[in-house]
DRENDO-1510 file (C-alpha; in Angstrom, 1 decimal, always signed):
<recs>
REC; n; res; u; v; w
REC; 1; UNK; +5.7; +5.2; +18.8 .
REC; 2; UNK; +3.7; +5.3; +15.6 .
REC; 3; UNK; +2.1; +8.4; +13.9 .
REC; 4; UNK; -1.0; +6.5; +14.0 .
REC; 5; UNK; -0.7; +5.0; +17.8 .
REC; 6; UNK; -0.9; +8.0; +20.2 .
REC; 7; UNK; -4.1; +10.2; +20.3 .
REC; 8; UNK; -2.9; +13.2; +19.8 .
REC; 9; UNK; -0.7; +12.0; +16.7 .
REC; 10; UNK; +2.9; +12.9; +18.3 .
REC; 11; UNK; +5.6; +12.4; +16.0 .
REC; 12; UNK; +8.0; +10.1; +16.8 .
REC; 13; UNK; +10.8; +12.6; +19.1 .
REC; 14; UNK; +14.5; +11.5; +19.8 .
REC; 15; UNK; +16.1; +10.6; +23.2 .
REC; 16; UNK; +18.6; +12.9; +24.2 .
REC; 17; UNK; +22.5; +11.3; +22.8 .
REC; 18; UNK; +24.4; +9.9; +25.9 .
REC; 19; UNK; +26.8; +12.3; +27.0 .
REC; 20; UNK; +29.5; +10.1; +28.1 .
REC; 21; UNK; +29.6; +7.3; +25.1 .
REC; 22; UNK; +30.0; +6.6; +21.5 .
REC; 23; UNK; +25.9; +6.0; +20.0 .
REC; 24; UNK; +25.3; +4.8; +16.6 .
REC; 25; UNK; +23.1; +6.9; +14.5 .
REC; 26; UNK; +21.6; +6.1; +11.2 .
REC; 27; UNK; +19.5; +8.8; +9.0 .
REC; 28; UNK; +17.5; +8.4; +6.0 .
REC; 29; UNK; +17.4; +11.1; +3.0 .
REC; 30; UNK; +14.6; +10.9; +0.9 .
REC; 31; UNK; +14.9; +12.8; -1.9 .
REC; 32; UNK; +13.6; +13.3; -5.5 .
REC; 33; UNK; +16.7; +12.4; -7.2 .
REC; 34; UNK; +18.7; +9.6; -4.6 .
REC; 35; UNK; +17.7; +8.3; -1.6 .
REC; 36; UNK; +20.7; +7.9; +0.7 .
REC; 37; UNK; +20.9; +5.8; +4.2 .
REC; 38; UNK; +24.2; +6.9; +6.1 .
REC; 39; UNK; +25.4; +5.5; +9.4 .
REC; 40; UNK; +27.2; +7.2; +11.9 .
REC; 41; UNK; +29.1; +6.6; +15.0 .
REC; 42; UNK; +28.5; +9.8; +17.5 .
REC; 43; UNK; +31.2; +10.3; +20.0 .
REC; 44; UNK; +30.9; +12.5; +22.7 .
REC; 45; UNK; +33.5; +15.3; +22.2 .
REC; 46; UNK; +35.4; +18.2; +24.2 .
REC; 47; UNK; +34.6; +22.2; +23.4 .
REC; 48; UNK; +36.3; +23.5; +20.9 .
REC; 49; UNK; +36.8; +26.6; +18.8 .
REC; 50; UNK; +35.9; +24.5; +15.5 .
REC; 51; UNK; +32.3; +23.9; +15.1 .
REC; 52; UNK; +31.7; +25.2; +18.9 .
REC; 53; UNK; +28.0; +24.0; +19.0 .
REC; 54; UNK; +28.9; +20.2; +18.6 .
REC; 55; UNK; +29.0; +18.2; +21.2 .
REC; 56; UNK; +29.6; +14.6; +19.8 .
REC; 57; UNK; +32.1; +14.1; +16.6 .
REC; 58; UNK; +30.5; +12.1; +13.8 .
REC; 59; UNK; +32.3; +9.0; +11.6 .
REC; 60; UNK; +30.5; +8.1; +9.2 .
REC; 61; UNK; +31.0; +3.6; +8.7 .
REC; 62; UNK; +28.0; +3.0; +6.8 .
REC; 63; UNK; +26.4; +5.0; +3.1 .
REC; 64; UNK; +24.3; +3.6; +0.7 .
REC; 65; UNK; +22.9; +5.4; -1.9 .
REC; 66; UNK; +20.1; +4.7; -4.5 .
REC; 67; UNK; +18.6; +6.8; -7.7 .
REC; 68; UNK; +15.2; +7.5; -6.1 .
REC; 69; UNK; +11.8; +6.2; -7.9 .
REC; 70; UNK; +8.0; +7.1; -6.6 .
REC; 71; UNK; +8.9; +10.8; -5.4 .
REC; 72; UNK; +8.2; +13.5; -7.0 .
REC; 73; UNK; +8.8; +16.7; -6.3 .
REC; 74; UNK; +9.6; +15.7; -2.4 .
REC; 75; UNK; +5.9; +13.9; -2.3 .
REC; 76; UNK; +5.8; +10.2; -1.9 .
REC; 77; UNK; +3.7; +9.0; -5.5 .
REC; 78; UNK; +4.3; +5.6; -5.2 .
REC; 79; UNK; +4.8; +3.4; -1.8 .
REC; 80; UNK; +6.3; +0.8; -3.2 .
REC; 81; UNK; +9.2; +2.0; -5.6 .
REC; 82; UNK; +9.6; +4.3; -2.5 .
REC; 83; UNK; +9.8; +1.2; -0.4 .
REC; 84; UNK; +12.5; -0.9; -2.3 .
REC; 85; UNK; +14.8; +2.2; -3.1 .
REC; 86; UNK; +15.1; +2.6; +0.7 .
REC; 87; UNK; +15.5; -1.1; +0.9 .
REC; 88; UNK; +18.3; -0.9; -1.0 .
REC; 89; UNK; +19.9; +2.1; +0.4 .
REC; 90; UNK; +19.6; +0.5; +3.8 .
REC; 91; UNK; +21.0; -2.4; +2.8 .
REC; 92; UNK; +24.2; -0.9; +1.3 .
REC; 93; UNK; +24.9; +1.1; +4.1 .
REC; 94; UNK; +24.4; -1.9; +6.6 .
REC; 95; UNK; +26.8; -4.1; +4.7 .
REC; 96; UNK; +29.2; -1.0; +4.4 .
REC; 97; UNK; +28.9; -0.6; +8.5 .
REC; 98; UNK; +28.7; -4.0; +9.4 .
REC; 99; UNK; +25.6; -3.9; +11.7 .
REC; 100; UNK; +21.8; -3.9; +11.1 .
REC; 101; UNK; +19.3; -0.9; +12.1 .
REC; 102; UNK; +15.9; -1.2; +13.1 .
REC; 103; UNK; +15.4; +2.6; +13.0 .
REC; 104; UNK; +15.7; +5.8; +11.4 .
REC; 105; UNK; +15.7; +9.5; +11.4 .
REC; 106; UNK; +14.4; +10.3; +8.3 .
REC; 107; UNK; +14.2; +14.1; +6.3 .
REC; 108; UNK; +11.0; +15.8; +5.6 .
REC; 109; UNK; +10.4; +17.6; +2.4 .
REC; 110; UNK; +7.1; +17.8; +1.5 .
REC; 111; UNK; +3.8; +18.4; +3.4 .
REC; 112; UNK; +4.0; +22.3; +2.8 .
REC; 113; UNK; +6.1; +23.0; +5.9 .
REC; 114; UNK; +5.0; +26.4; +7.1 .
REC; 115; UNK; +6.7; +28.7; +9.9 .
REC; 116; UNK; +4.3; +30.4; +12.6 .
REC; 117; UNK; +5.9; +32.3; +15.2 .
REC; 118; UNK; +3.5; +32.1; +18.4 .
REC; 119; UNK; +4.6; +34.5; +21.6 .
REC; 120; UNK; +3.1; +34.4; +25.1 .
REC; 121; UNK; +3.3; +36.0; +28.2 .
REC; 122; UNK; +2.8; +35.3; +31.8 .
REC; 123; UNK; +2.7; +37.8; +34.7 .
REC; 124; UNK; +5.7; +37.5; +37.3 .
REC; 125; UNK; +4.4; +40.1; +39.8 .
REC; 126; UNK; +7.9; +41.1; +40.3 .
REC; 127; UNK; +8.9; +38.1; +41.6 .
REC; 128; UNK; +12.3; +35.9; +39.7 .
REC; 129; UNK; +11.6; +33.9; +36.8 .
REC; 130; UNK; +11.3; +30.0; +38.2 .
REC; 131; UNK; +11.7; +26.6; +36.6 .
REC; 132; UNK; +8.4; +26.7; +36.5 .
REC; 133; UNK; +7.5; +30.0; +35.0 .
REC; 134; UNK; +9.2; +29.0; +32.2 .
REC; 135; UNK; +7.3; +26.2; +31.7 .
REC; 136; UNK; +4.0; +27.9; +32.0 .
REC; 137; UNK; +5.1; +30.5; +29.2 .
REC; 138; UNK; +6.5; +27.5; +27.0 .
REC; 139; UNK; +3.4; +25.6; +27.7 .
REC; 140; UNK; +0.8; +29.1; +26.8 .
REC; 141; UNK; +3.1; +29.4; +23.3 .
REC; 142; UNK; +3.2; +25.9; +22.6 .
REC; 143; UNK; -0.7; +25.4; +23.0 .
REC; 144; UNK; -1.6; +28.0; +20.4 .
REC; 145; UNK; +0.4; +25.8; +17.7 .
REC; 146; UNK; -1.4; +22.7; +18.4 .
REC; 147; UNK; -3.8; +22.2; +15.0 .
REC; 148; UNK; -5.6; +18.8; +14.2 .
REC; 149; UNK; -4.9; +19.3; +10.3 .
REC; 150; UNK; -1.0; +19.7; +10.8 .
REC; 151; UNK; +1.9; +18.0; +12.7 .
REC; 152; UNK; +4.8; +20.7; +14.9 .
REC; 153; UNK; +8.3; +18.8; +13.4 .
REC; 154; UNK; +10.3; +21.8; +15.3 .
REC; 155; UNK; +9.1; +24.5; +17.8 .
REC; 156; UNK; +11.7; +26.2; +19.0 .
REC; 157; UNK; +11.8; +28.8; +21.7 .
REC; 158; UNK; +14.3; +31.6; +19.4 .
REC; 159; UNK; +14.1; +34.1; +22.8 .
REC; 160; UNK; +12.4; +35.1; +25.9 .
REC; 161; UNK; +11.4; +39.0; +27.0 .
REC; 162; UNK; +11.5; +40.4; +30.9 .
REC; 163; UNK; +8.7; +43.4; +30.8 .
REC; 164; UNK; +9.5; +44.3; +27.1 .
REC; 165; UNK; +13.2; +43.8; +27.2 .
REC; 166; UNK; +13.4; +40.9; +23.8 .
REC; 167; UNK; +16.5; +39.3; +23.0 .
REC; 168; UNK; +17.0; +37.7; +26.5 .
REC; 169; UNK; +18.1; +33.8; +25.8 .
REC; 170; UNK; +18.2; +32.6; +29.6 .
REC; 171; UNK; +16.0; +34.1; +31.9 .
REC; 172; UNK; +16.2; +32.0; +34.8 .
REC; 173; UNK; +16.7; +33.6; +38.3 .
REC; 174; UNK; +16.3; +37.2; +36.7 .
REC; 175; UNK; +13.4; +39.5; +38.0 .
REC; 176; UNK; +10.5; +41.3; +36.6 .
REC; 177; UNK; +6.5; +41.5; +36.1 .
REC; 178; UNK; +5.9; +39.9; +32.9 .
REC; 179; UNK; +8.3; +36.9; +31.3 .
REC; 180; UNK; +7.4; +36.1; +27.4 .
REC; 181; UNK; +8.6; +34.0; +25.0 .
REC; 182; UNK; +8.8; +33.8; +20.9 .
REC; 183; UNK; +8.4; +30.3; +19.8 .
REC; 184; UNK; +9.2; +29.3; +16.0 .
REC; 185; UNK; +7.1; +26.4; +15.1 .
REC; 186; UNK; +7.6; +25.0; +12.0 .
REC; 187; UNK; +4.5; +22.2; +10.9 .
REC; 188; UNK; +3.4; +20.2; +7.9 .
REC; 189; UNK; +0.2; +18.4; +6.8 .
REC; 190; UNK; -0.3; +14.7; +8.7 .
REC; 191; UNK; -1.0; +12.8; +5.1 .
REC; 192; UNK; +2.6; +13.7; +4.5 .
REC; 193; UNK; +4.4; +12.4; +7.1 .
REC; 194; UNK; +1.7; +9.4; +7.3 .
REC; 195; UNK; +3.2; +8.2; +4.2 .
REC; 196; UNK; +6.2; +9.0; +4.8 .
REC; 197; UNK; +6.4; +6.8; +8.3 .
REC; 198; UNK; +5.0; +4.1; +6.2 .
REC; 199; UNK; +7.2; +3.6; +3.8 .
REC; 200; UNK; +9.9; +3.5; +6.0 .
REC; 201; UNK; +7.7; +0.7; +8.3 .
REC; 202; UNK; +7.2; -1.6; +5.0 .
REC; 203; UNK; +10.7; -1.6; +4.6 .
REC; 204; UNK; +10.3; -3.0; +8.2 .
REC; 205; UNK; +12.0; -0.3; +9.8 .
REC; 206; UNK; +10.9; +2.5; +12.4 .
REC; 207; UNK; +11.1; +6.4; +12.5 .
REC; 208; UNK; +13.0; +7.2; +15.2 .
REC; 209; UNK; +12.4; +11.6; +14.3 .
REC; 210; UNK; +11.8; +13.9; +11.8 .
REC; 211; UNK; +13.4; +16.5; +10.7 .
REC; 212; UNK; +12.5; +19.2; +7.9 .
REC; 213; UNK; +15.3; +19.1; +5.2 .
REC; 214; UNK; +15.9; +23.2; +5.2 .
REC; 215; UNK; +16.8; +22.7; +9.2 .
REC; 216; UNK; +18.9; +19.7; +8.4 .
REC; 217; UNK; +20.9; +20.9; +5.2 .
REC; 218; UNK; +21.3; +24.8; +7.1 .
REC; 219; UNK; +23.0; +22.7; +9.7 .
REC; 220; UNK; +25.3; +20.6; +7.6 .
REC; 221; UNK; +26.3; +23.2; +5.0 .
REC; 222; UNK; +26.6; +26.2; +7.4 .
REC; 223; UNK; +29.1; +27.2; +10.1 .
REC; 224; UNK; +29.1; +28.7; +13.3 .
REC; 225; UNK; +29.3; +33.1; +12.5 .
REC; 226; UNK; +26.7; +32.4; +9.8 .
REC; 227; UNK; +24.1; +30.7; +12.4 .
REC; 228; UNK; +24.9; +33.0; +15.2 .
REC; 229; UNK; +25.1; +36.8; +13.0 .
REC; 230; UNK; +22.0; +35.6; +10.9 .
REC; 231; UNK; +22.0; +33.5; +7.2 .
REC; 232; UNK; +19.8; +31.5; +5.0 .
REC; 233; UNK; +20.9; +28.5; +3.8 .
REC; 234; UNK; +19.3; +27.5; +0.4 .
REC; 235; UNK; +19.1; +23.7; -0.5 .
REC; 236; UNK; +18.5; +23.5; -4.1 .
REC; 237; UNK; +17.9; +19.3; -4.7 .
REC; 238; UNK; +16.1; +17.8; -7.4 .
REC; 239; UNK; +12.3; +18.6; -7.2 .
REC; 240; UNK; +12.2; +20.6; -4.1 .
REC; 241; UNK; +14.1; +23.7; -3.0 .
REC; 242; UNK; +14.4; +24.7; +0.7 .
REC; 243; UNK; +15.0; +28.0; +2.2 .
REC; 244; UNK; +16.1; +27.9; +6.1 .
REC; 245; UNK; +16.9; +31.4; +8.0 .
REC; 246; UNK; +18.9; +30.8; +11.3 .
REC; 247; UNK; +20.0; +33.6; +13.5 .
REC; 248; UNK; +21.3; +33.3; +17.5 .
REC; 249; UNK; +21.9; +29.8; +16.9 .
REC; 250; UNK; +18.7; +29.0; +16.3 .
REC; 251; UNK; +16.3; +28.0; +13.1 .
REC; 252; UNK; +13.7; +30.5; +13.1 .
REC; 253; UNK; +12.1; +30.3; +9.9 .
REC; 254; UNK; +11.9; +27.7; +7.3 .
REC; 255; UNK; +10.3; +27.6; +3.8 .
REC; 256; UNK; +10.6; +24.9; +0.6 .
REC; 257; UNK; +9.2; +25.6; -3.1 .
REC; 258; UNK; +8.7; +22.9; -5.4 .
REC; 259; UNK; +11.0; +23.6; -7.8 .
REC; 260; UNK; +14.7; +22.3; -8.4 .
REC; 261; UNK; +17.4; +20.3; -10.7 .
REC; 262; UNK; +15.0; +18.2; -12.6 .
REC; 263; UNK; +12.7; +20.9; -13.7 .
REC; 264; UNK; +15.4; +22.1; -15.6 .
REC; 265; UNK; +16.3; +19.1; -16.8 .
REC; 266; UNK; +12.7; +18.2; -17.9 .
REC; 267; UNK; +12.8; +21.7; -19.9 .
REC; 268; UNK; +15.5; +20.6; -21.6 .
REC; 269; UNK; +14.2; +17.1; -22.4 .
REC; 270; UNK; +11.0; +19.0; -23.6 .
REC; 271; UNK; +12.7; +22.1; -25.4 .
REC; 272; UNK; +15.7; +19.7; -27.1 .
REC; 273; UNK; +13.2; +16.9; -27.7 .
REC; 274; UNK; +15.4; +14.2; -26.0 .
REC; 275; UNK; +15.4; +11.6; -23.9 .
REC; 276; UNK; +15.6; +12.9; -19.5 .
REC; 277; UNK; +18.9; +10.5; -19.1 .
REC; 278; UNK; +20.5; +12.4; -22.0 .
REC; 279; UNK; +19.2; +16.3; -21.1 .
REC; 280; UNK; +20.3; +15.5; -17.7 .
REC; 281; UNK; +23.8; +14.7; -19.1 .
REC; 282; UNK; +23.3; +18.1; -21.6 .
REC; 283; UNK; +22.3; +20.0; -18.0 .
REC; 284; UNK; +26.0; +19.0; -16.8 .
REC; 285; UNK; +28.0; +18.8; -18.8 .
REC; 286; UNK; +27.0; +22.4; -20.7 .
REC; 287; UNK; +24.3; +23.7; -18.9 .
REC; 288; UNK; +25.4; +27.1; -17.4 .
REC; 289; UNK; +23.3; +29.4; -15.7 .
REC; 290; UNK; +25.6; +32.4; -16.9 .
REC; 291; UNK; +25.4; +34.0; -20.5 .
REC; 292; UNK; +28.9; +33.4; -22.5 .
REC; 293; UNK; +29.7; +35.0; -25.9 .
REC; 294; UNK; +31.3; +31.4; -27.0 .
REC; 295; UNK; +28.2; +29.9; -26.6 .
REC; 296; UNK; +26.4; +31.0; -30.1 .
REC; 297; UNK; +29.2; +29.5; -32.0 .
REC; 298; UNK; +29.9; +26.2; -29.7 .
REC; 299; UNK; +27.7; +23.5; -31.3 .
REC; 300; UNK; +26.4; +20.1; -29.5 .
REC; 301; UNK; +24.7; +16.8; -30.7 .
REC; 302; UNK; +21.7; +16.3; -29.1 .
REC; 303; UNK; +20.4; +12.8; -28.9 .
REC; 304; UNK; +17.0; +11.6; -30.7 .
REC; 305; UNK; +14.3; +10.4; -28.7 .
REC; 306; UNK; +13.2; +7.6; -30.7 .
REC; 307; UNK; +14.5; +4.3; -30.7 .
REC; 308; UNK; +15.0; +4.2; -35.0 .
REC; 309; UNK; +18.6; +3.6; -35.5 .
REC; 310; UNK; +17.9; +6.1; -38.3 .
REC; 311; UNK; +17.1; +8.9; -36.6 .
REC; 312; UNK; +20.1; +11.1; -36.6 .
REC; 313; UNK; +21.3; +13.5; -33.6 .
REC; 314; UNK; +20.0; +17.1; -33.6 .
REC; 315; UNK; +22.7; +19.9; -33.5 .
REC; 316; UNK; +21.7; +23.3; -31.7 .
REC; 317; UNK; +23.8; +25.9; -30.4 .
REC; 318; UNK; +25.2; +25.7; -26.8 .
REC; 319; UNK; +23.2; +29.0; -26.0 .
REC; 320; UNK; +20.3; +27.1; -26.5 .
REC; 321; UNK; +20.9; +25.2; -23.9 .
REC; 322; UNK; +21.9; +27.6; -21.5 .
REC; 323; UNK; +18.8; +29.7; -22.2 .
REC; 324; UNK; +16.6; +27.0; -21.5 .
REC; 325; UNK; +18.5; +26.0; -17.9 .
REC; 326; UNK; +18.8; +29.9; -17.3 .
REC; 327; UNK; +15.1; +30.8; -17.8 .
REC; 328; UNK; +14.3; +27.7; -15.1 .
REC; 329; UNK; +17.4; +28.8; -12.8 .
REC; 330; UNK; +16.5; +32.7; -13.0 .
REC; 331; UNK; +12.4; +31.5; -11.8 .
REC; 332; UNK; +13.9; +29.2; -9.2 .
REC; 333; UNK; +16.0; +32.2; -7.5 .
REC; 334; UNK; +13.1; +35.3; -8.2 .
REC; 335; UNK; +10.9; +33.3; -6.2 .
REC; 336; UNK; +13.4; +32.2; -3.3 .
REC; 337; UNK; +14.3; +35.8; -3.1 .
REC; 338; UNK; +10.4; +37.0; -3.1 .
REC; 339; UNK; +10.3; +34.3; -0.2 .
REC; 340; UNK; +13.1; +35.5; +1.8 .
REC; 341; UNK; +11.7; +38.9; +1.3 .
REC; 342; UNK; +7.5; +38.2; +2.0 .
REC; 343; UNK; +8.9; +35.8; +5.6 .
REC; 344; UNK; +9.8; +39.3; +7.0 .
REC; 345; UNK; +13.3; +37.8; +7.9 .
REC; 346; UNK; +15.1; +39.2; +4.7 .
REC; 347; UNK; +17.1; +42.1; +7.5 .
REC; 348; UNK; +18.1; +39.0; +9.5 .
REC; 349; UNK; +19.7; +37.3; +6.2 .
REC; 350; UNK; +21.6; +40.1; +6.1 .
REC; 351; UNK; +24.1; +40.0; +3.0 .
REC; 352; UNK; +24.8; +36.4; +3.8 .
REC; 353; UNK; +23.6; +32.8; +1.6 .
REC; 354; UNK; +24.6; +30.0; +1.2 .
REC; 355; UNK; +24.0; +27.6; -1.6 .
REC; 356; UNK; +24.2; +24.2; -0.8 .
REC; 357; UNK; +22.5; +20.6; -2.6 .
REC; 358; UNK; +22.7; +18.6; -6.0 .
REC; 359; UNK; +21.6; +21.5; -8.2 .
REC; 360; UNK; +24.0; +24.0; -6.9 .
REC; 361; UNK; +26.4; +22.8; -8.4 .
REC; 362; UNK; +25.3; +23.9; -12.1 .
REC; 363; UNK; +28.2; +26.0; -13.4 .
REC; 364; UNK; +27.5; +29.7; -13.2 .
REC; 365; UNK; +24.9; +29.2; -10.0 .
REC; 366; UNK; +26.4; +31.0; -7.4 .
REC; 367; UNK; +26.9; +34.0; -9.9 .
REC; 368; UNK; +23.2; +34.0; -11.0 .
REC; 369; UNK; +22.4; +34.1; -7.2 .
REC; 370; UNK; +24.9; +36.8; -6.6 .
REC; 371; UNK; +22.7; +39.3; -9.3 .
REC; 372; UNK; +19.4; +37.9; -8.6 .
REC; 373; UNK; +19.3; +37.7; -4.7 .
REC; 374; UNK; +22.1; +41.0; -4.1 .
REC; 375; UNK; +23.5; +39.0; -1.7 .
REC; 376; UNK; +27.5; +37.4; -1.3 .
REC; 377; UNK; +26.7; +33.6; -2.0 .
REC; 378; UNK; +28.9; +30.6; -1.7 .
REC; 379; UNK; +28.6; +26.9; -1.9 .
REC; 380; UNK; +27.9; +24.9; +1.3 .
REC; 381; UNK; +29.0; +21.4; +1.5 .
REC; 382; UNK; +28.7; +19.1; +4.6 .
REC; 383; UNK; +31.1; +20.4; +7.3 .
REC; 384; UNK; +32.6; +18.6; +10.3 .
REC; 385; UNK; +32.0; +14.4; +9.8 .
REC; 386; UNK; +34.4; +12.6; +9.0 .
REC; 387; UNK; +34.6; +9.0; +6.8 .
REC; 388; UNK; +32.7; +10.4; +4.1 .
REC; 389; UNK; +33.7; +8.7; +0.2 .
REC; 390; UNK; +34.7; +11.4; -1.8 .
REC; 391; UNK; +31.8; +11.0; -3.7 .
REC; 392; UNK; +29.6; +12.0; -0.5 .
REC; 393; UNK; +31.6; +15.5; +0.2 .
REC; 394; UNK; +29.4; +17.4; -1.9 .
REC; 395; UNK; +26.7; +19.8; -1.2 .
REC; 396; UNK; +24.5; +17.0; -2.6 .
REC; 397; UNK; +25.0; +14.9; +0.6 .
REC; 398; UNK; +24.2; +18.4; +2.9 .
REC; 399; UNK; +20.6; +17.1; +4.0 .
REC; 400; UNK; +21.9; +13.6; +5.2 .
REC; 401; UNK; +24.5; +14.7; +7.1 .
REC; 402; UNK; +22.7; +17.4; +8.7 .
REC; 403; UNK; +20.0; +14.7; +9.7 .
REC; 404; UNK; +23.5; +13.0; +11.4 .
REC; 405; UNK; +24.1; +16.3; +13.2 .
REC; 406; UNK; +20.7; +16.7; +14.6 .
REC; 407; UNK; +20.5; +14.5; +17.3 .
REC; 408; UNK; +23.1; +17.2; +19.0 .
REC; 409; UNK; +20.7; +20.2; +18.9 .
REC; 410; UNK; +17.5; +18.5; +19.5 .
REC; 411; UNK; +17.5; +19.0; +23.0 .
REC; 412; UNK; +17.0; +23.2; +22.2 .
REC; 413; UNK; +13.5; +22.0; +21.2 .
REC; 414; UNK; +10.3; +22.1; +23.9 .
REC; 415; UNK; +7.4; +19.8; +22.4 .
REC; 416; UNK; +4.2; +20.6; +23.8 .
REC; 417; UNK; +1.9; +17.2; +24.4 .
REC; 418; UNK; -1.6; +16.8; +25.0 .
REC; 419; UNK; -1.5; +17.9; +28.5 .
REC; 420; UNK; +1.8; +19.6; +29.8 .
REC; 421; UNK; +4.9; +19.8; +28.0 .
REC; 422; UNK; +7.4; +17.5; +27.5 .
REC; 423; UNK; +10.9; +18.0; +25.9 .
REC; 424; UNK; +14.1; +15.2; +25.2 .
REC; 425; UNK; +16.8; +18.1; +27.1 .
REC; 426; UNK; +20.1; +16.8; +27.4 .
REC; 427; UNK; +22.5; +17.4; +29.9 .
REC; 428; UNK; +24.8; +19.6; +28.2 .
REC; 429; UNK; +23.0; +22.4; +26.4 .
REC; 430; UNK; +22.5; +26.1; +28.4 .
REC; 431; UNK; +18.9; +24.5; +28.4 .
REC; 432; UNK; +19.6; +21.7; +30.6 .
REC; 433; UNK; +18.7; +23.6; +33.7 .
REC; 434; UNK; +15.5; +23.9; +32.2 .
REC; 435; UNK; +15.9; +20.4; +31.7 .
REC; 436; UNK; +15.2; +19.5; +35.4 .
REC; 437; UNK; +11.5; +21.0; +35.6 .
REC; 438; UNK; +10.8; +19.3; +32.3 .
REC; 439; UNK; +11.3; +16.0; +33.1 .
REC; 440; UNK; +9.2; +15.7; +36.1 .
REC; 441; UNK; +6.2; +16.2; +33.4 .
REC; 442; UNK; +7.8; +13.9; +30.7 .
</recs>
């Protein structure tokens, strides 16, 4: 099913996983910085105390990853360096696995994602909330989201209310006069995701779903008490930087700025005058985003820019550096926290962040975002998947293997269609009741 097939522009939604048998998964994470293809095997797993909301357990037998060309700032620029990168990714990760893919579920950055909470009621007359009530309320929230200018990637119902009582998650069989629901619906502009589907089609592959990068990394990088008590997870990756708020289990709100790791890096290229390999390589190796008394008397070489065999390196202080990464680092984090704070959900947060993607792992980051945020902050990487190359176990690789995890929590979402509402409910969530009434208008 093609963005540009179906008349009301449905994105492309997953089937529900099979309950009862391994199902190969493969995701696509296009980024700013790499673009990485990884390949999963998802089997179906018992309960347990570790990572209770999973139901399947993820191997990963296939990775490839590629430096990414043509994006820029998590915007496609140019469709065909886009289009060989993920070639090559794919590729890699197929010869790594063994098998061939035809489709994807690929990450969505750009496209200004915006979250809208929409809340409906209907009246029960006192009698107990039906299958079908349910649907009817799902269906009256869903229909105020539907806008011709912007695609829903997620709506999510976060909770339902019985005459005024909020913070009821399953209402079914209960009584009362009026049932209401809060949906979180999280959209971005069609153009986006347009070009985004075709890129992935020239490289003669199909979108199999979408799925915003703040839900996916939030998902990878965070673990059970921080999505159920309330957190944000912060994905700090090359030219984007996501902000995602769950709380009950649930994503409900979502945010991205277009700032991250290679801004600084370009300062430094532009403030050093030298070459954006060789700043990037400054940015790690002595980039800090923490003040340090050693680093006035600390020297470092700085690579010239030209090509004259003549031109000798530069010598600057290590402060120098660290001002320059520190003034980008402290922007970054003044306007995360001024998002947290404007989306209303800043008492939700709580006290608790987590820091996950390639840029948080500048030295002296979490400490920044300790002062700058007030908040305790730590460094999420991917939890939960095993077969990862050490070189994949970072918080770099969050976003990817979140997109892996998704497949096992799409079923909370209710997608309303043209007419009626459809949903892809599995069979094992505290939906799948639900699940019955919503298949007979699939």
């Amino acid at each position: 099913m093609s963005l540009f097939g179906s008349a009301n522009f449905g994105l492309p939604r997953l089937k529900p996983l099979p309950s009862k048998r391994s199902h190969v998964v493969s995701v696509l994470d296009i980024g700013s910085t790499k673009v990485v293809c990884m390949i999963g095997r998802l089997t179906p797993r018992a309960e347990s105390q570790i990572l209770p909301g999973r139901t399947h357990s993820i191997e990963v037998i296939g990775i490839g990853h590629q430096k990414s060309r043509g994006v820029k700032n998590g915007v496609i620029a140019d469709l065909d360096a886009v289009e060989s990168v993920i070639r090559l990714a794919v590729d890699a990760a197929e010869r790594m696995a063994g098998l061939t893919i035809d489709s994807l579920i690929v990450n969505v950055s750009a496209g200004r994602l915006q979250s809208d909470v929409y809340t409906a009621t209907i009246d029960l007359g006192g009698q107990e909330v039906e299958a079908n009530d349910l649907k009817k309320v799902l269906a009256a929230a869903g229909h105020q989201s539907l806008r011709t200018d912007r695609a829903i990637l997620h709506s999510l119902p976060t909770g339902f209310s019985l005459d005024g009582e909020r913070g009821i998650r399953d209402p079914l069989a209960m009584f009362g006069d009026v049932l209401g629901v809060d949906m979180h619906v999280l959209t971005a502009e069609r153009p986006a995701l347009k070009n985004l589907e075709l890129c992935v089609n020239r490289a003669h592959l199909s979108v199999e779903g979408m799925v915003a990068t703040p839900y996916a990394s939030g998902l990878a990088a965070l673990v059970d008490d921080e999505v159920e008590l309330g957190c944000a997870a912060i994905d700090m990756g090359g030219g984007t930087t996501t902000i995602s708020v769950f709380a009950e289990g649930k994503l409900v709100h979502a945010d991205a700025v277009g700032l991250g790791g290679h801004h600084v890096t370009t300062d430094l290229a532009r403030g050093l005058s030298t070459r954006i390999e060789d700043a990037e390589r400054l940015k790690v190796v002595h980039g800090s985003a923490l003040p340090n008394s050693a680093d006035e008397r600390d020297i470092i070489s700085v690579p010239p820019i030209g090509e004259d065999d003549r031109d000798q390196p530069t010598h600057v202080p290590r402060a120098l550096v660290s001002r320059i990464v520190r003034a980008r680092i402290e922007e970054t984090l003044e306007l995360i926290r001024d998002r947290i704070q404007r989306s209303g959900f800043s008492p939700i947060v709580g006290k608790r962040i987590v820091l996950t993607g390639g840029a948080s792992q500048l030295t002296g980051l979490p400490e920044a975002a300790r002062r700058i945020l007030a908040r305790n902050v730590r460094i999420g990487r991917p939890l939960g998947v095993s077969g990862l190359p050490a070189a994949a176990k970072g918080p770099a690789f969050s976003t990817a293997v979140g997109l892996m995890i998704y497949p096992q929590v799409a079923d909370l979402e209710t997608h309303a269609a043209g007419s009626g509402m459809f949903s892809t409910l599995g069979g094992n969530s505290r939906f799948a009741r639900m699940g019955q009434w919503l298949k007979e208008s699939f």
